[in-house]
C-alpha positions as CSV (number, residue, x, y, z in Angstrom):
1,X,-2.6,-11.6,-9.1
2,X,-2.9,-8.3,-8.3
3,X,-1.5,-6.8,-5.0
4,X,-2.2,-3.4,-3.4
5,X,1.1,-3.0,-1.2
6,X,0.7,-1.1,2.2
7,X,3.1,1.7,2.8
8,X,5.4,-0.4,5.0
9,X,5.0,-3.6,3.1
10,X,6.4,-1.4,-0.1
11,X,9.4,-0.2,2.0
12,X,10.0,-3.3,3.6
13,X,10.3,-5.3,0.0
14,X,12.4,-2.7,-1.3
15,X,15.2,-3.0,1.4
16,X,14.7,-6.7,1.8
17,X,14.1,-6.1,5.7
18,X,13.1,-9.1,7.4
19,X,10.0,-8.0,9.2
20,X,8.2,-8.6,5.6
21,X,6.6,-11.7,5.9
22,X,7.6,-15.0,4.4
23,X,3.9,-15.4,3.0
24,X,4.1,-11.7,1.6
25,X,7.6,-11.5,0.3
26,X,6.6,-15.2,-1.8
27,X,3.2,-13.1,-3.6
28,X,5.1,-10.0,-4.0
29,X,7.8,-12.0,-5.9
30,X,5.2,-14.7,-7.4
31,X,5.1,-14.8,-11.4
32,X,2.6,-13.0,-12.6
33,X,2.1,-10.5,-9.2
34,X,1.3,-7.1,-10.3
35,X,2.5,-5.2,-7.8
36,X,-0.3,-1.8,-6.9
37,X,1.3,1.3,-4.9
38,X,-1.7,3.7,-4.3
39,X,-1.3,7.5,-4.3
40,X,-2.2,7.6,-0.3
41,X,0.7,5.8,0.1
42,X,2.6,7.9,-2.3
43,X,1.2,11.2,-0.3
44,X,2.0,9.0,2.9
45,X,5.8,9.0,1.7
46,X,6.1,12.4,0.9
47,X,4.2,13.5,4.3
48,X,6.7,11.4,6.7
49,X,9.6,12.3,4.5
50,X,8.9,15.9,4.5
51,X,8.6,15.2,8.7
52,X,12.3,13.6,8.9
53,X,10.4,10.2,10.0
54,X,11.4,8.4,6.7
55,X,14.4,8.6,4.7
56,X,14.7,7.3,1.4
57,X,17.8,7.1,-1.0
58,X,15.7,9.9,-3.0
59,X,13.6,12.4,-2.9
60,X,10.1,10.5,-2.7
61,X,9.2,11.8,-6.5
62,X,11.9,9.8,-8.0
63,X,11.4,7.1,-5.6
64,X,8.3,6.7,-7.2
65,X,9.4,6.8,-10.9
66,X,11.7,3.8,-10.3
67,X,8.9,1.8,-9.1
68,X,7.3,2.6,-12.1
69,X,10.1,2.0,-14.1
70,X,10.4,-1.7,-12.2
71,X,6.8,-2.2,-13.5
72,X,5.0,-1.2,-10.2
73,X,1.4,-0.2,-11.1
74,X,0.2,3.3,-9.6
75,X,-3.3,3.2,-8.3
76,X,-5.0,6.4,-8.5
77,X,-7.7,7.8,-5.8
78,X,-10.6,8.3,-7.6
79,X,-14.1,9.9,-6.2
80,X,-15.3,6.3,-5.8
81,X,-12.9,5.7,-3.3
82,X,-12.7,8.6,-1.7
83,X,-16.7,8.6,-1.0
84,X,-15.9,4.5,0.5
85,X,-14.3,5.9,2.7
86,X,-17.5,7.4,4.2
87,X,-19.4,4.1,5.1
88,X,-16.5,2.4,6.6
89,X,-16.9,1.9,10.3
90,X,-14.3,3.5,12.4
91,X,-11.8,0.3,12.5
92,X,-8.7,2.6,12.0
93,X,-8.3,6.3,12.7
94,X,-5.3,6.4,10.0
95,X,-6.5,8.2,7.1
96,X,-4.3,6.6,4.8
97,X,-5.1,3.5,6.1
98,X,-9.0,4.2,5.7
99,X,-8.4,4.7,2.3
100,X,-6.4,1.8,1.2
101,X,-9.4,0.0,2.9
102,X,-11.7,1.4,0.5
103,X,-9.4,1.1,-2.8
104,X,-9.0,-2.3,-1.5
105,X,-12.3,-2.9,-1.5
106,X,-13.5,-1.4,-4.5
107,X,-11.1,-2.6,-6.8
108,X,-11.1,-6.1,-5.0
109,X,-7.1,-6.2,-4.4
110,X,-5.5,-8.3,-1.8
111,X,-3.7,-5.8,0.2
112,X,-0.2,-6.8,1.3
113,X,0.1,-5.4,5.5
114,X,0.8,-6.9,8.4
115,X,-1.9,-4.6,10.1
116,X,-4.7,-7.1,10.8
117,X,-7.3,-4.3,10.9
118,X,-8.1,-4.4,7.8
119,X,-9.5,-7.7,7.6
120,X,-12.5,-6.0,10.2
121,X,-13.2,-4.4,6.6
122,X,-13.8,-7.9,4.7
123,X,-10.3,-7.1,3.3
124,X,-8.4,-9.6,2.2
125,X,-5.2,-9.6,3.7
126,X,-2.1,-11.2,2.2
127,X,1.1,-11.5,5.4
């Protein structure tokens, strides 16, 4: 199954904190879980990084290339999801957030958050 992991959901994982779910940490490590980082989140990163509010062991490029490396799949934003974005009501305010709503949508991937917004999108939600 494929899963598009929210930013947090993606850190949390990765440093084993505990605020990830039980429900989400058991898909993330199910067999056969393709694991789907999106670009927004990537941009995200880099944004809050670049702001001091998140620090990673690296700089968020080569954060990114070991994901790839571990076999996480990167999801591009394409025009198609970027023009989504445009008939989604006004659930969220985040931008990012917006946006992994209508990649979400589009490519019909179970997105891993523990924001329960989303699901005001027809999003399924996986926490």
């Amino acid at each position: 199954m494929r899963l598009l992991l929210d930013t947090h959901a993606l850190l949390w994982f990765q440093a084993g904190d505990r605020r990830l779910s039980r429900a989400a940490r058991r898909a993330i490590e199910a067999d056969g879980a393709e694991l789907v980082v999106s670009a927004a989140t990537v941009w995200e990163m880099a944004i809050k990084a670049s702001l001091g509010r998140l620090r990673l062991s690296d700089p968020v490029d080569a954060y990114v290339t070991e994901k790839i490396t571990q076999g996480y799949r990167m999801l591009p934003v394409s025009w198609a999801h970027a023009a989504k974005v445009e008939g989604l009501p006004w659930h969220h305010r985040d931008p990012f957030d917006r946006l992994l709503a209508a990649q979400a949508l589009s490519e019909r991937f179970p997105l891993v958050t523990r924001d329960r917004v989303f699901r005001k999108y027809g999003v399924e939600v996986v926490w």
